[in-house]
C-alpha positions as CSV (number, residue, x, y, z in Angstrom):
1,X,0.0,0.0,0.0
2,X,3.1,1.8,0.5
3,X,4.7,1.3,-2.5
4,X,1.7,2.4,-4.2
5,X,0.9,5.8,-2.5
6,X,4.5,6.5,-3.4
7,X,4.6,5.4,-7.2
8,X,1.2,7.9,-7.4
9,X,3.3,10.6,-5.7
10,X,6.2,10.2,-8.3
11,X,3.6,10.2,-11.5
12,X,1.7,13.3,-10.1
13,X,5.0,14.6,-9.2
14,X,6.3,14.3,-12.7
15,X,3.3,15.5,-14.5
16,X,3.5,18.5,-12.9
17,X,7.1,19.1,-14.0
18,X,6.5,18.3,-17.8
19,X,3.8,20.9,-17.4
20,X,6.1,23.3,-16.0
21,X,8.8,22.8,-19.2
């Protein structure tokens, strides 16, 4: 459940920062 809260965290995460570019 861990694992999978952070692997969401990462792909918002890194959505966000191709929007930013």
């Amino acid at each position: 459940m861990l694992q999978l809260t952070i692997y969401s965290l990462i792909f918002i995460a890194s959505i966000i920062f191709i929007n930013m570019i």
